[in-house]
Residue, then its C-alpha position, 0 to 999 in steps of 0.5 A: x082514564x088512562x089505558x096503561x095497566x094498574x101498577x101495584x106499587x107507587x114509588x114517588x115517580x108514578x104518584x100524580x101530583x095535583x097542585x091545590x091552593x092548600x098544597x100539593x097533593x101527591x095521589x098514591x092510590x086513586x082508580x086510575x093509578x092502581x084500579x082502586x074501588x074503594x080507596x083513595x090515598x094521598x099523601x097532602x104537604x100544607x104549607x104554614x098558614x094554610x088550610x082546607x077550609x070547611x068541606x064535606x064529602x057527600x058520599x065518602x068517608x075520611x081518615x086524616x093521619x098526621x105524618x108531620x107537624x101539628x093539624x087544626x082538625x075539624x070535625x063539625x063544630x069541635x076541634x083539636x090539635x093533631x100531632x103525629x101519629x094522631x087521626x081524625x074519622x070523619x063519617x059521609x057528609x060530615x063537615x070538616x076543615x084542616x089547618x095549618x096553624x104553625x110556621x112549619x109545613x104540615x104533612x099527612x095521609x088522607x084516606x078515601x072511601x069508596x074511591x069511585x063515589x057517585x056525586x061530588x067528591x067535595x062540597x065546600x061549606x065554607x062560605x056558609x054559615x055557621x062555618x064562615x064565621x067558626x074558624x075566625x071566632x076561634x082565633x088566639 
């Protein structure tokens, strides 16, 4: 945990930026960067054709906020397209899964809470079933 004051604003220059497989993550509100309790905010750029594949978060609520492009959200078995200015919730441990399904980068906020959770922040569920095989049986 970092020993530097809690900033009240983040500009792009003080957001953490975490390289992950379904894109860059650019955190905006997180414990360390502003002493956050009970929020997390980041702002996640996908790339086309790329996903977070079926996941939950055991003791954190979610809202996904679709800044730019067109989302394939899941929330347990049932899908929809988000386009911009559209949301998901998605209760504790619920499962869920967002792709990026077109050919240009998909942008949107996540919103976390509580931010300082105990457990695993993130349970990957993809591997199991039904979820290994959802995403593949529901392909054009």
């Amino acid at each position: 945990m970092s020993t530097s004051p809690a900033l009240r604003f983040v500009t792009s220059r003080e957001a953490q930026v975490e390289e992950l497989p379904w894109g860059p993550h650019e955190w905006l509100s997180r414990p360390e960067l502003v002493a956050a309790e009970e929020l997390l905010l980041v702002r996640v750029t996908m790339p086309p054709r790329k996903g977070h594949a079926f996941h939950r978060h055991p003791n954190m609520e979610e809202i996904i906020y679709v800044v730019e492009g067109e989302a394939e959200q899941w929330v347990e078995q049932e899908k929809r397209i988000l386009k911009v200015g559209e949301t998901a919730h998605i209760p504790k441990n619920l499962v869920h899964g967002t792709y990026n399904v077109s050919d240009k980068p998909l942008v949107f906020l996540a919103i976390l809470s509580p931010a300082k959770a105990p457990g695993p922040p993130l349970v990957d569920v993809s591997h199991e079933e039904p979820w290994a095989s959802l995403k593949a049986s529901s392909a054009p």
